[in-house]
Backbone as CSV, one residue per row, in Angstrom:
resi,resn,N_x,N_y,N_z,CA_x,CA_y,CA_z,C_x,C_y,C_z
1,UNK,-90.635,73.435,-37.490,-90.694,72.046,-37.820,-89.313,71.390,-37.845
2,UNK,-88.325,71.903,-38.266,-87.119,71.424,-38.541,-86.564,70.954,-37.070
3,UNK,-86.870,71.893,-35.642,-86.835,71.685,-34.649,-87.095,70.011,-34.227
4,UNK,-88.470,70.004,-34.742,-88.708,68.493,-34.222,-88.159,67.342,-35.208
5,UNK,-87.663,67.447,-36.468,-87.250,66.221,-36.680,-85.780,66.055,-36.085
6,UNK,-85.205,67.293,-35.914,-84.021,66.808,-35.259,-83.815,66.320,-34.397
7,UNK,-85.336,66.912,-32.832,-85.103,65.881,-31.608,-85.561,64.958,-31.909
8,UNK,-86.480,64.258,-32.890,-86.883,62.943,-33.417,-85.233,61.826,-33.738
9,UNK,-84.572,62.969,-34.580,-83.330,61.981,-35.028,-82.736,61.881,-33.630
10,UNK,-82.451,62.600,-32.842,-81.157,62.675,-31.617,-82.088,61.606,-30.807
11,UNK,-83.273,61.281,-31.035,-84.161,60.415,-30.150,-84.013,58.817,-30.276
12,UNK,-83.740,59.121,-32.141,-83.844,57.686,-32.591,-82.195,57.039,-31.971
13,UNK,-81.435,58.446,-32.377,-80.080,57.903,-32.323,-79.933,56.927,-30.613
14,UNK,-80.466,58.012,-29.694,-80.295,57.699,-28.252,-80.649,56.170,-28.176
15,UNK,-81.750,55.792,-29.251,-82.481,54.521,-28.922,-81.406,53.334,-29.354
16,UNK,-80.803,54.284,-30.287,-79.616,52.811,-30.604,-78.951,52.158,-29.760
17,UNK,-78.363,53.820,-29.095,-77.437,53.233,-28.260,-77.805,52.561,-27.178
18,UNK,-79.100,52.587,-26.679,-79.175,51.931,-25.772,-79.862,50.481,-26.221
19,UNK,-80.168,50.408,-27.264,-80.351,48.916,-27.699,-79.313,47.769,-27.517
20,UNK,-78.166,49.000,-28.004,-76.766,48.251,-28.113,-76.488,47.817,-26.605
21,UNK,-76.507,48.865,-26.063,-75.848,48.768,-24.358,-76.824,47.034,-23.871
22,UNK,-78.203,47.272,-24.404,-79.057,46.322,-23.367,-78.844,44.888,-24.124
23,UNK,-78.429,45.163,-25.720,-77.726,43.592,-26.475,-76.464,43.190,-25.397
24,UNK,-75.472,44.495,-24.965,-74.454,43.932,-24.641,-74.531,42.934,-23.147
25,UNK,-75.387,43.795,-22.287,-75.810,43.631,-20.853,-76.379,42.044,-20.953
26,UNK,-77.217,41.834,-21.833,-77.942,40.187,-22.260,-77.024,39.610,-22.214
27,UNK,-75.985,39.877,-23.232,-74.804,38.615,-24.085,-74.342,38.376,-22.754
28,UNK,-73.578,39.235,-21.896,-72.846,38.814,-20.720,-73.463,38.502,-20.147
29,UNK,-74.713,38.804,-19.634,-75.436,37.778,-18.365,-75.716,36.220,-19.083
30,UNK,-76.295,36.224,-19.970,-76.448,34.557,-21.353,-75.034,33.998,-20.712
31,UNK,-73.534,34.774,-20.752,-72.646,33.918,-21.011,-72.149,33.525,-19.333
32,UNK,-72.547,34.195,-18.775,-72.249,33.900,-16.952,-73.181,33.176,-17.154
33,UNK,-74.524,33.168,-16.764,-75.350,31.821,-16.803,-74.825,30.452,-17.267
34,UNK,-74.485,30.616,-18.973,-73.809,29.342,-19.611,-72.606,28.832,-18.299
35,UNK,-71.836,29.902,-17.950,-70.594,29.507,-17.274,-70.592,29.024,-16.462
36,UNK,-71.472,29.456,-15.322,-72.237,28.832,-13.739,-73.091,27.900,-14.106
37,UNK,-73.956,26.984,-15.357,-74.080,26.086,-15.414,-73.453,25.136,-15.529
38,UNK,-72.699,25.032,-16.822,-70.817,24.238,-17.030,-70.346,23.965,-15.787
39,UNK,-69.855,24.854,-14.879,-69.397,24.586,-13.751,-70.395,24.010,-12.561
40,UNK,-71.366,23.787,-12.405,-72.148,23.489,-11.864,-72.244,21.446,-12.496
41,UNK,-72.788,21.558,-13.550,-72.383,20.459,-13.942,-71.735,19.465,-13.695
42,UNK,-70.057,20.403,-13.851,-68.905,19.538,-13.120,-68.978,19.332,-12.100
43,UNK,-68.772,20.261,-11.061,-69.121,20.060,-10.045,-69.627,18.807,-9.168
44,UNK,-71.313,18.519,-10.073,-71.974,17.394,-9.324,-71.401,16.312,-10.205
45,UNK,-70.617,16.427,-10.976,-70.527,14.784,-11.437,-69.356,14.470,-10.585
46,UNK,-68.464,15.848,-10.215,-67.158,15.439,-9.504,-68.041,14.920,-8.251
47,UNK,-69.362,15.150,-7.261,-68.851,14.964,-6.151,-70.075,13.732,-6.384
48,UNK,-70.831,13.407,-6.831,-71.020,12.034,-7.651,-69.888,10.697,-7.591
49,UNK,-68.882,11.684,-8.498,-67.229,10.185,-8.495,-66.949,10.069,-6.988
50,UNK,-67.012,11.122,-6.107,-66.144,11.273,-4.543,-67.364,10.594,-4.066
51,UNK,-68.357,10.578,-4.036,-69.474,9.941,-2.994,-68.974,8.407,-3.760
52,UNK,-69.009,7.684,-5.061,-68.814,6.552,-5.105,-67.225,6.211,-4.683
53,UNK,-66.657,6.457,-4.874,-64.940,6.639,-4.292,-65.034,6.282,-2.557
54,UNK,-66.082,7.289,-2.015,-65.882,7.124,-0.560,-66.622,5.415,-0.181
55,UNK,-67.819,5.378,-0.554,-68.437,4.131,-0.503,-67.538,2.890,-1.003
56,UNK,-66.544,3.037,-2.235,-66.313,1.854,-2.334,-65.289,1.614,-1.003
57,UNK,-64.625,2.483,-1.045,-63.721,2.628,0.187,-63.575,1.935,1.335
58,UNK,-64.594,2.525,2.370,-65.906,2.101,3.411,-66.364,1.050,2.959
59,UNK,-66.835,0.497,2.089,-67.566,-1.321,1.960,-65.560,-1.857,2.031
60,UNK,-64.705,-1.247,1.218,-63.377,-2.356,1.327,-63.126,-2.599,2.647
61,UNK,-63.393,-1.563,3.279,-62.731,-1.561,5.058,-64.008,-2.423,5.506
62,UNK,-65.558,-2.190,5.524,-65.846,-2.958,6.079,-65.962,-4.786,5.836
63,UNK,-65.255,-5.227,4.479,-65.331,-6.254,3.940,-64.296,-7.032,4.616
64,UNK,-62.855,-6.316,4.710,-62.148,-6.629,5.313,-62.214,-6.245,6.932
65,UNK,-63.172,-5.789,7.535,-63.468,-6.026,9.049,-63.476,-7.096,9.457
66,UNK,-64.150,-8.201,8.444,-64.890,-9.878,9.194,-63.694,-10.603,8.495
67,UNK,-62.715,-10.601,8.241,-61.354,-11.292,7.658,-60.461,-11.191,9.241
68,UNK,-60.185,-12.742,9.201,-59.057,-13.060,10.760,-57.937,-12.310,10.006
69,UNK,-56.864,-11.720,11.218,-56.013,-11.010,11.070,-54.876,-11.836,10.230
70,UNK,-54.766,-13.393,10.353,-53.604,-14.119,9.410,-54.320,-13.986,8.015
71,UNK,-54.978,-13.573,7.650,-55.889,-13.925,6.311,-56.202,-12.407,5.664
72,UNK,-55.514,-11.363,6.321,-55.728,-9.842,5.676,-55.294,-9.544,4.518
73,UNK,-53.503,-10.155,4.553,-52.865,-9.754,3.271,-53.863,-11.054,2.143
74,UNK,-53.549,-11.900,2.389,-53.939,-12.565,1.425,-55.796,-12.422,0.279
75,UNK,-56.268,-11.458,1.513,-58.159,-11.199,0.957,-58.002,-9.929,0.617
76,UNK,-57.005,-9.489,0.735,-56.840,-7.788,0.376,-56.861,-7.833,-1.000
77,UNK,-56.026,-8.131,-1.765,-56.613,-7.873,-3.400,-57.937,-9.032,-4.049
78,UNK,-58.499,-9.406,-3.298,-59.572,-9.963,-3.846,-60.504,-9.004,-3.506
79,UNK,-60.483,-8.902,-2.393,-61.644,-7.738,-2.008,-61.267,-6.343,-2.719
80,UNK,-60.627,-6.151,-3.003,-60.017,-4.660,-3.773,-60.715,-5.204,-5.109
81,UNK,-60.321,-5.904,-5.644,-60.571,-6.467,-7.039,-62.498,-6.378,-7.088
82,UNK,-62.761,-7.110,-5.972,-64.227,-7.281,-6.095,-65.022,-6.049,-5.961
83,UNK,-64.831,-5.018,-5.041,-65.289,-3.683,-5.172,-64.823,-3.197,-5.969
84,UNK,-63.566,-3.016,-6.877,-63.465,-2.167,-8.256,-64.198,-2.315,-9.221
85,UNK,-64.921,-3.638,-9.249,-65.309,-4.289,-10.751,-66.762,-3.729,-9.872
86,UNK,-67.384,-3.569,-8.828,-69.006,-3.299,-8.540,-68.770,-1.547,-8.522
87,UNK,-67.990,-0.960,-8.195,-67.831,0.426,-8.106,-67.408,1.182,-9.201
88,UNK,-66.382,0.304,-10.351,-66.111,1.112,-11.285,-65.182,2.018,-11.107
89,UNK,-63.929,2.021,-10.266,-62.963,2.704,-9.299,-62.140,1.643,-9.407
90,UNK,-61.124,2.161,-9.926,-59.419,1.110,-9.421,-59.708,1.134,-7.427
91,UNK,-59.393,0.228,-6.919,-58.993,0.292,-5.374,-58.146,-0.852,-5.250
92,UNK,-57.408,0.058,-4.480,-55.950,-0.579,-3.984,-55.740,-0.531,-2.259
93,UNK,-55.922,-2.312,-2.107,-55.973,-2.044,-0.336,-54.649,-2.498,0.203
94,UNK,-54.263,-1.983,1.203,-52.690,-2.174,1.417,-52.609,-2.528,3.006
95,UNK,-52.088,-3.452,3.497,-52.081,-4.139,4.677,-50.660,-4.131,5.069
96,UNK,-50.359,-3.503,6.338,-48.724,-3.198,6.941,-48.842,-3.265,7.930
97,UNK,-48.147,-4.613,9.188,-47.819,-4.787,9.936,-47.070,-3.803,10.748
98,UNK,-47.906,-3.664,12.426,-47.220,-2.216,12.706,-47.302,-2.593,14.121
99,UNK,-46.491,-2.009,15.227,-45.758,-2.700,16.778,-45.951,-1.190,17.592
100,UNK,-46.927,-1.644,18.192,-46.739,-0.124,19.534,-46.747,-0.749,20.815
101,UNK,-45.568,-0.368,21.910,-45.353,-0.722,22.547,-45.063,-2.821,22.651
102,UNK,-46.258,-3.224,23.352,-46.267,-4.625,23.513,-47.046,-5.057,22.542
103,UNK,-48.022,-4.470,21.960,-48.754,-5.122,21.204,-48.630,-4.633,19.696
104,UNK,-48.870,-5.587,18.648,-49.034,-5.428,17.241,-50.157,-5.396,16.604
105,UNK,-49.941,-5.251,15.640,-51.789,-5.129,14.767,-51.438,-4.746,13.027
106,UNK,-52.395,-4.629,12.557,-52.427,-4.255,11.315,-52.369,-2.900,11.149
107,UNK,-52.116,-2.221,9.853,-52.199,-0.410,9.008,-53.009,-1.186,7.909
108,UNK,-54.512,-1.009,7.742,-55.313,-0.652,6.335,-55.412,0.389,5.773
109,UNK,-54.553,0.725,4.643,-54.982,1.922,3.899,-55.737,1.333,2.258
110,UNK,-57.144,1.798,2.405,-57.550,1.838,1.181,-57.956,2.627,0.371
111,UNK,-57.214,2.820,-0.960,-57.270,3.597,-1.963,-58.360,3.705,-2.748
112,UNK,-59.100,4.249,-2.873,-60.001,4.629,-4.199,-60.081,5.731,-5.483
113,UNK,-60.100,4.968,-6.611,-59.921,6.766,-7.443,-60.576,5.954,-8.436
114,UNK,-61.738,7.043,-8.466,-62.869,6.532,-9.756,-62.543,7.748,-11.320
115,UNK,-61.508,8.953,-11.160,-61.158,9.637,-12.083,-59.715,10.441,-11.826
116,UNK,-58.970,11.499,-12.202,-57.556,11.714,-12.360,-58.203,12.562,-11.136
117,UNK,-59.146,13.452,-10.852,-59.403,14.437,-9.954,-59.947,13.971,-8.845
118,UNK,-60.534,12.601,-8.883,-61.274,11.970,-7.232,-60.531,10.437,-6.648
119,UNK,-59.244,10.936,-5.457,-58.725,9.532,-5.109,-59.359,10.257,-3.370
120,UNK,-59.575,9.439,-3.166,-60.304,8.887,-1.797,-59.404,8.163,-0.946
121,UNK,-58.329,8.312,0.242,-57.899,7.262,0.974,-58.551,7.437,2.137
122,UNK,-58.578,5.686,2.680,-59.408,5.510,4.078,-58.161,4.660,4.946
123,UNK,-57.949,4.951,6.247,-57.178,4.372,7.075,-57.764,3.353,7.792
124,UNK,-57.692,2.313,8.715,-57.964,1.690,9.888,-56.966,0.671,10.240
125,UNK,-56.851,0.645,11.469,-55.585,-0.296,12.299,-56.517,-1.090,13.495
126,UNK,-55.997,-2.426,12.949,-56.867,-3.353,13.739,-55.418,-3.929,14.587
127,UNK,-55.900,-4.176,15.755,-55.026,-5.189,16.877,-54.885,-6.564,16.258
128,UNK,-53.899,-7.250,16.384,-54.093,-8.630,16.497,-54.847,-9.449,17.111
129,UNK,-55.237,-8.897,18.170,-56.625,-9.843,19.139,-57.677,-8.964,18.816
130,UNK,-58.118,-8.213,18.017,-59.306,-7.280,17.597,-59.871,-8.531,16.521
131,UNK,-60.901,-9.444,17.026,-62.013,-10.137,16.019,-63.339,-10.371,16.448
């Protein structure tokens, strides 16, 4: 008899340890899950800010498409102004006179940054006879 309570105890003991092992195996998978959600999270809100960042962007360039070329600098911070306040994004549009060869034209660079981690710049160069 003494036989069997001892493999009874060495049985119970075995059971601990593996209780313990399968608590530990849980906690770490619980805390990778938690972690790859968190990051997941971020993730879509970051590319959330970059999809509105790119759009406000793209509407500034195309707002300033239908603006005559003497009238760029001057609609550039209105139109910047007017998509920041609908987008919720500082944008900053910047208009620079630029000479290749015989002909001249405009440099549009517009800025967007809806947070410290999502700035968005968009280029386009229009001709002077481009209307």
């Amino acid at each position: 008899m003494g036989s069997i309570s001892h493999r009874h105890a060495r049985r119970r003991g075995s059971l601990i340890v593996e209780a313990a092992i399968c608590f530990v195996l849980l906690a770490t998978a619980v805390m990778a899950l938690m972690k790859l959600a968190q990051n997941s999270s971020r993730l879509s809100k970051q590319a959330d800010q970059r999809l509105v960042a790119t759009l406000a962007a793209e509407n500034a360039l195309e707002r300033l498409h239908h603006v005559a070329g003497d009238e760029l600098k001057s609609s550039a911070d209105e139109v910047a102004a007017a998509i920041g306040e609908e987008s919720r994004c500082d944008v900053e549009v910047t208009v620079e006179d630029f000479q290749s060869q015989s002909r001249s034209g405009f440099h549009l660079r517009v800025e967007a940054t809806c947070s410290p981690e999502v700035r968005i710049t968009l280029h386009d160069w229009r001709w002077d006879d481009d209307n």
